[in-house]
N, C-alpha and C positions, 0 to 999 in steps of 0.2 A: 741158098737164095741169092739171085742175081744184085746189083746195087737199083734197079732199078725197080726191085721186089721189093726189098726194104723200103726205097723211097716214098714208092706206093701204100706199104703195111704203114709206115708212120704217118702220111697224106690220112689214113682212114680212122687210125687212132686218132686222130687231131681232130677230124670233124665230130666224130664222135664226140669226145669230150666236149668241144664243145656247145653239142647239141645237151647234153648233160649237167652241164656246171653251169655257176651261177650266172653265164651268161643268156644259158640255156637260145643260143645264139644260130637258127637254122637260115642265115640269108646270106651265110657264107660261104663262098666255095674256093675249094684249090685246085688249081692247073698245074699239071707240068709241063715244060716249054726245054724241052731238053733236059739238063740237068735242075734245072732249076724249077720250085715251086710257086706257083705265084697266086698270092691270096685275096681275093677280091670281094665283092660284095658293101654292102649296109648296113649300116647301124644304128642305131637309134640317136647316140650321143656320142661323148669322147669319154664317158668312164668307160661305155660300154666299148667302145677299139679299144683305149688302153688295154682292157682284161684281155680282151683278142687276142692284143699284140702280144702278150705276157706268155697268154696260152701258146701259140704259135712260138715267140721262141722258145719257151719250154722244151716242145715235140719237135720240132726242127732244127735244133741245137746242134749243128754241124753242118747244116746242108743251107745252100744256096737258097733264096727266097725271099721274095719281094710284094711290099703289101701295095694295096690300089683298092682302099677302104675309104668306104663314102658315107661320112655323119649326113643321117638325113633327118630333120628335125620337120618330122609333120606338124600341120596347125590347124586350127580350123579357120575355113573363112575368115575376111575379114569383112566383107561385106555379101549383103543377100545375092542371091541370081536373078534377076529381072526376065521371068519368059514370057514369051510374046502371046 
């Protein structure tokens, strides 16, 4: 398997998990941009990136890779909609 078999095979064990674990986290995704991974997307809070982070480096534990993770804290309104 080439280096960029592998990089690929651990990119998919990684979202895998986790779509699996306690993040159960599917608004993530990875890029490769050359050698490098790079892991983007949303999340709910910053426990929920931390675990991200944790998992990611766990499965990328040697390779190049860079996060661009965005806590997105929905709300509801704060006020009515006035339609016309």
């Amino acid at each position: 398997m080439t280096d960029t078999g592998i990089t690929e095979y651990r990119i998919e064990h990684l979202l895998d998990r986790l779509a699996r674990e306690e993040t159960a986290e599917l608004g993530v995704h990875v890029e490769t941009h050359g050698a490098r991974a790079v892991v983007r997307g949303r999340v709910p809070d910053e426990q929920c990136r931390a675990a991200v982070l944790r998992i990611v480096g766990e499965e990328l534990a040697g390779l190049d890779w860079y996060e661009d993770l965005t806590v997105s804290r929905p709300r509801p309104p704060d006020h009515s909609e006035d339609l016309p």
